[in-house]
C-alpha positions as CSV (number, residue, x, y, z in Angstrom):
1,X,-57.1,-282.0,-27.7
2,X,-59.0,-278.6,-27.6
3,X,-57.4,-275.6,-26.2
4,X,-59.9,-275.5,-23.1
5,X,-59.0,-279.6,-22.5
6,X,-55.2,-278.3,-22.3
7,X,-56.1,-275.4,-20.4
8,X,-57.5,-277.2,-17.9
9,X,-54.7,-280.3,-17.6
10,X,-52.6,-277.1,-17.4
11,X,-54.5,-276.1,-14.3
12,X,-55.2,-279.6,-12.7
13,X,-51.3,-280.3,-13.0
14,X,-50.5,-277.2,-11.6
15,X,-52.7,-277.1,-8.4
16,X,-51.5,-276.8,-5.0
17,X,-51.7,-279.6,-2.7
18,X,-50.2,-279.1,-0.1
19,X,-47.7,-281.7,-0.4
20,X,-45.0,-280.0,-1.5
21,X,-44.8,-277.4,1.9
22,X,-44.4,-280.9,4.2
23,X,-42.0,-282.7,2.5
24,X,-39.8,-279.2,1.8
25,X,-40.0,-278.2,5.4
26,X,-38.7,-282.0,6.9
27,X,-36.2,-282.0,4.4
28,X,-34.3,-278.6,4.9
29,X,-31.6,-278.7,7.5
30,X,-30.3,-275.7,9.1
31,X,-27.0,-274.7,11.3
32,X,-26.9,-271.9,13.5
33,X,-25.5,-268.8,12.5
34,X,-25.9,-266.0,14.8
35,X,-27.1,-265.6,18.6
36,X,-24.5,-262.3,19.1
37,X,-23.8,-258.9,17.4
38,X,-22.8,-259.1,13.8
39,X,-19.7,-257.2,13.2
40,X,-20.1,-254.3,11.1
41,X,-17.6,-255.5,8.1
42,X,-19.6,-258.6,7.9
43,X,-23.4,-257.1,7.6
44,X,-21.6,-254.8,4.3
45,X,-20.9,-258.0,2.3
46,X,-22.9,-258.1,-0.1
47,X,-21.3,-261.1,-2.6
48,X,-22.7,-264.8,-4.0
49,X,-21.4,-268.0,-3.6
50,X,-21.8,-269.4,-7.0
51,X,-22.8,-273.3,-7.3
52,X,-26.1,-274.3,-8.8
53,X,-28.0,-272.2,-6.2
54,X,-25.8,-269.2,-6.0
55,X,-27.0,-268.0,-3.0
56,X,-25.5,-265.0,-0.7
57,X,-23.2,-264.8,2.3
58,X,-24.5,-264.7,5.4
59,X,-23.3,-263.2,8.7
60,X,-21.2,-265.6,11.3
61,X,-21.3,-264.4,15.0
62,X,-21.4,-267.1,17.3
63,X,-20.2,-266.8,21.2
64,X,-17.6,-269.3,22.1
65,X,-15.5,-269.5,25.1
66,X,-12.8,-271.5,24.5
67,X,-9.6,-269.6,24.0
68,X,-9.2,-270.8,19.8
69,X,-10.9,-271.7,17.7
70,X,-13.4,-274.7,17.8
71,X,-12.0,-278.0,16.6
72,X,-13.7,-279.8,13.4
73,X,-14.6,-283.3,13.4
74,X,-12.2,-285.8,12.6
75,X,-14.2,-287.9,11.0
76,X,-14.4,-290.9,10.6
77,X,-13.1,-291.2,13.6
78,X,-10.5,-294.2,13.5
79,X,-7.1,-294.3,15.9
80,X,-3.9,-292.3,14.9
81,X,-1.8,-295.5,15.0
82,X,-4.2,-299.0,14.3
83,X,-0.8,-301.3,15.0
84,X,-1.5,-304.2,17.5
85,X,1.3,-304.2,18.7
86,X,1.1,-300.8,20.4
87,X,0.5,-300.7,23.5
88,X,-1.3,-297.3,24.5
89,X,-5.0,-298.3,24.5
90,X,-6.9,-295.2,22.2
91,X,-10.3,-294.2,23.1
92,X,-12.6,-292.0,21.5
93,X,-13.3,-290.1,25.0
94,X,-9.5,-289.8,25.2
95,X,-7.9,-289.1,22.0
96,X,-10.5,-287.2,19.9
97,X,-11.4,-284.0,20.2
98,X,-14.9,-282.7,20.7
99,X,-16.3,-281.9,17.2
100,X,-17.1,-278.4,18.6
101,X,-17.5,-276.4,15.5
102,X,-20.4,-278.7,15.0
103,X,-21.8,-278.5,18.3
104,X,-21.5,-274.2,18.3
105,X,-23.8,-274.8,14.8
106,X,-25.7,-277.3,16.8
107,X,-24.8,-280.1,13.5
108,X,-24.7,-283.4,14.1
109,X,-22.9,-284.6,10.4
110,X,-19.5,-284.0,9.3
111,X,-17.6,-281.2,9.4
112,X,-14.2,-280.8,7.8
113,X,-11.8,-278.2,6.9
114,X,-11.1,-276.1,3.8
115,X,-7.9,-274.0,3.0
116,X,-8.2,-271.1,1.5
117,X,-7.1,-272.1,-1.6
118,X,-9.5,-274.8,-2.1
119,X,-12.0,-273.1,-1.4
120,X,-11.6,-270.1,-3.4
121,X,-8.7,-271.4,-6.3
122,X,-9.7,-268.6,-8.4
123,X,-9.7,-265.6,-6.3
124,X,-13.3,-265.1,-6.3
125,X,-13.8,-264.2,-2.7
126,X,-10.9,-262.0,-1.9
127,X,-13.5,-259.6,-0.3
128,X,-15.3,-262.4,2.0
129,X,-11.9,-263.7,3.1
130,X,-10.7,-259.8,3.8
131,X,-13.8,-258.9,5.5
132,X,-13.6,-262.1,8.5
133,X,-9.7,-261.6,8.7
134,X,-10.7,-257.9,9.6
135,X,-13.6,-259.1,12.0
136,X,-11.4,-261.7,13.8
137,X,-8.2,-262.2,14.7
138,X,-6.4,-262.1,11.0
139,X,-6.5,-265.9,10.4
140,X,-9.7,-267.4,8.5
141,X,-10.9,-270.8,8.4
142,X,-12.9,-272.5,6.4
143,X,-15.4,-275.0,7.4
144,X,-17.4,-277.4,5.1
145,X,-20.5,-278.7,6.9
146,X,-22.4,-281.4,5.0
147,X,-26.3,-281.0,4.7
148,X,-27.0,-283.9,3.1
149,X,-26.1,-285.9,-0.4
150,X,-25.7,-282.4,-2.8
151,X,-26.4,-279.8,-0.2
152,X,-23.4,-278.1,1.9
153,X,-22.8,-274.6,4.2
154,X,-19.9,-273.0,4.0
155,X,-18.4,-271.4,6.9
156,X,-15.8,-268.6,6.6
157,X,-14.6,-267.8,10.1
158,X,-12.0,-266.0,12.6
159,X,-12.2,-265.8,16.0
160,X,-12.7,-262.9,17.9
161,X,-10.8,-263.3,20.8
162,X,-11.8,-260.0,22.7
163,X,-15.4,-260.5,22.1
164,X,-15.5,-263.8,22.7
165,X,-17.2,-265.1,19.5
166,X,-16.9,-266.9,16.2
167,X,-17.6,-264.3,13.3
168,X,-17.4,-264.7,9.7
169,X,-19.5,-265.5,6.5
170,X,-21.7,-268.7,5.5
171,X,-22.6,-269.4,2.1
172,X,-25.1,-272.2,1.5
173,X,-24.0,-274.2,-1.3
174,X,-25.6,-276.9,-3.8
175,X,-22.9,-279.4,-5.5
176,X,-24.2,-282.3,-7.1
């Protein structure tokens, strides 16, 4: 094959269709992070969370109501106690809480929690954890929200009582 053949294979295979912008933008899933002030400690962070995209932390600041912090899912949902023979009735509606972290970041899959420790077993992110304690109320959480088969958001939160919000740290994760 001549160079000028190869060259142009080279710029046939190379071409843009158009193809690859529709199928990227249907398959990206997002969470909300942020419809309230972002507290200063949290815009200075300026750290990766390393996975096979190493991407950066982003600002948390959420408005919530509630007096704590929002529930995770409990998922799959199944009753505390699956004996027949007892004789309190469970229900969803009745038992379960809300999975309201996923409805503040407007996510319909599962949500679960993460200690600190497993999220961070080799003291990577001493600064992230430091910076929400400071922004919140002095406890962090750490929620892992699944964005599909490999791809997952990390939420590093506190909640700040006084302003009424959820504030902390996301990091957008892929783990295959």
């Amino acid at each position: 094959m001549s160079d000028d053949a190869y060259s142009s294979f080279l710029d046939q295979a190379n071409q843009n269709t158009g193809a690859s912008k529709a199928s990227t933008k249907s398959k990206s899933a997002t969470t909300k992070a942020v419809d309230t002030d972002v507290p200063v400690a949290l815009q200075n962070v300026d750290q990766y969370y390393t996975s096979e995209s190493d991407e950066p932390f982003e600002p948390v600041s959420l408005k919530w109501s509630g007096k704590n912090m929002p529930s995770e899912s409990m998922s799959p949902r199944e009753p505390p106690c699956l004996d027949p023979r007892d004789v309190k009735l469970h229900t969803l509606t009745d038992d379960f809480p809300e999975d309201e972290f996923a409805e503040l970041i407007e996510h319909d899959s599962e949500v679960s929690t993460l200690t600190a420790g497993e999220f961070d077993p080799r003291g990577e992110y001493k600064d992230v954890l430091a910076a929400v304690e400071k922004s919140g109320d002095g406890r962090t959480r750490i929620y892992r929200v699944e964005q599909g088969r490999a791809r997952l958001d990390y939420y590093i939160v506190s909640f700040d009582k006084e302003g009424g919000r959820v504030v902390g740290l996301k990091a957008k994760a892929v783990e295959s």
